[in-house]
C-alpha positions, 0 to 999 in steps of 0.5 A: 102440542097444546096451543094456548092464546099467546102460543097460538096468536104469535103463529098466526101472527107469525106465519101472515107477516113473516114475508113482511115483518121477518124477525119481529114479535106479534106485537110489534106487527100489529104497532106497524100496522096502526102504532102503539095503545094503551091497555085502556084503548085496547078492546077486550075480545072473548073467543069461545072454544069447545072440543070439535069447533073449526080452527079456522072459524077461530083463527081467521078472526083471531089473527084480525084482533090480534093485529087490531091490538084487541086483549084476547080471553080464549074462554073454555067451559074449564080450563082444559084443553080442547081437541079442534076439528083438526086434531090441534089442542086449544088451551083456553085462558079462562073458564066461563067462571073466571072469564072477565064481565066486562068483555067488548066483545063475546065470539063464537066460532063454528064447526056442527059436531061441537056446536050442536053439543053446546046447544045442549048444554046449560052452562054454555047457554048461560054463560053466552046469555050473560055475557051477551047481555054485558057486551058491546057487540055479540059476534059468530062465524059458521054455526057458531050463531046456532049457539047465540040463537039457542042462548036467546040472543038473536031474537028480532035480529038479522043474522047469517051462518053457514049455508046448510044450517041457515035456515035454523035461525028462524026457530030462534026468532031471527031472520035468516040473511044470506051474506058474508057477514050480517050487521044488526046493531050490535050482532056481527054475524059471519057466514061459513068458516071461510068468511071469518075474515071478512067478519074480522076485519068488519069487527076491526072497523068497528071496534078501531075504525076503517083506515086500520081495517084496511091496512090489516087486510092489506098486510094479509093480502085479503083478495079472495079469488077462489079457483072454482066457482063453487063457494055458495049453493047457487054458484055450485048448483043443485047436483053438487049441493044435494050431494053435500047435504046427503053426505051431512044428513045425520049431522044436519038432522040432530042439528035441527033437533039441538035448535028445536030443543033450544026452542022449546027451553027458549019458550018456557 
């Protein structure tokens, strides 16, 4: 089954308020939330998908928008579909030619494979450039910031990714955080995969305002309470972390060759 925006939208949708909402459409979830809007008050909200990118880093901030009432454009290099790092297709419902320009907001999930394979591709990086450039707030999640930074537009910013590709950032002029989320003006940068919740609803405070990003997570029951201590290097430790890095080398090696690269073309 391929997923499509709508297709995939209402399962999220579905699957977070079924206990609350039982029997109700998506966007009636979302008017419980914070009432009815019109097309003009609704933020426009431009998620990038590409083949190998984690859905999560895509679902968790998408469900937020969705029920922030946001007009969501999945945008594909084309319009076919796109394999995750599960397996599950995305159907995107735009291409970078037919993407609106007038987006509030332009999004990069994450997931290494996928994202080391748009830093070397021209059309992405032109494509993330321009848009960039238009938009109202310029946002990732994961390693989805690589790409931002390989696109020239993280320089002179604060910005965050997952742990093990942070360090990357530098080579694109940004200062590298170590955070959940990092706001630099108009930057909205996540942390690895699993906080693309916490961007969300910080996205939603911003484009709505705090009350509704509240009662979002409150409807998601958002209270994170892992069953290990084991999130981030200095909770897991060093055996543990080198393990994680040894078993990623490869990965994480033509990782830092894509940003040099992306540095070099950056410099011309």
């Amino acid at each position: 089954m391929t997923l499509d925006r709508r297709h995939l939208a209402s399962l999220l949708a579905a699957g977070a308020f079924a206990g609350a909402f039982a029997g109700r459409d998506p966007a009636a979830f979302a008017q419980a939330i914070q009432g009815t809007a019109t097309s003009e008050q609704r933020p426009k909200v431009g998620m990038l998908v590409y083949p190998d990118m984690i859905l999560l880093d895509l679902a968790g901030p998408l469900t937020v928008m969705s029920l922030a009432m946001a007009e969501i454009v999945l945008v594909g290099r084309d319009r076919k579909p796109v394999a995750t790092d599960i397996g599950i297709p995305i159907e995107p419902s735009a291409s970078y030619e037919t993407c609106p320009r007038d987006l509030d907001v332009i999004f990069v999930p994450g997931g290494l494979k996928g994202t080391i394979e748009r830093m070397d591709d021209p059309a992405t990086c032109a494509f993330l450039a321009e848009i960039g450039h238009r938009a109202r707030f310029v946002t990732s999640v994961c390693t989805g910031s690589l790409l931002l930074g390989a696109a020239g537009l993280l320089k002179g910013y604060r910005a965050t990714s997952h742990w093990y590709v942070r360090d990357l950032l530098p080579l694109f002029g940004a200062s590298a955080e170590s955070a959940r989320v990092v706001e630099d003006r108009n930057r909205i940068t996540g942390g690895g995969v699993t906080a693309g919740l916490d961007f969300g609803l910080t996205l939603a405070a911003r484009l709505r305002d705090e009350e509704t990003a509240r009662r979002i997570q409150l409807v998601l029951e958002y209270d994170p309470k892992p069953p290990f201590a084991a999130g981030t290097p200095e909770k897991a430790g060093g055996e543990l972390t080198r393990d994680i890095r040894s078993r990623r080398a490869p990965v994480l090696a033509a990782a830092r060759d894509a940003a040099m690269r992306a540095k070099q073309r950056l410099e011309k």
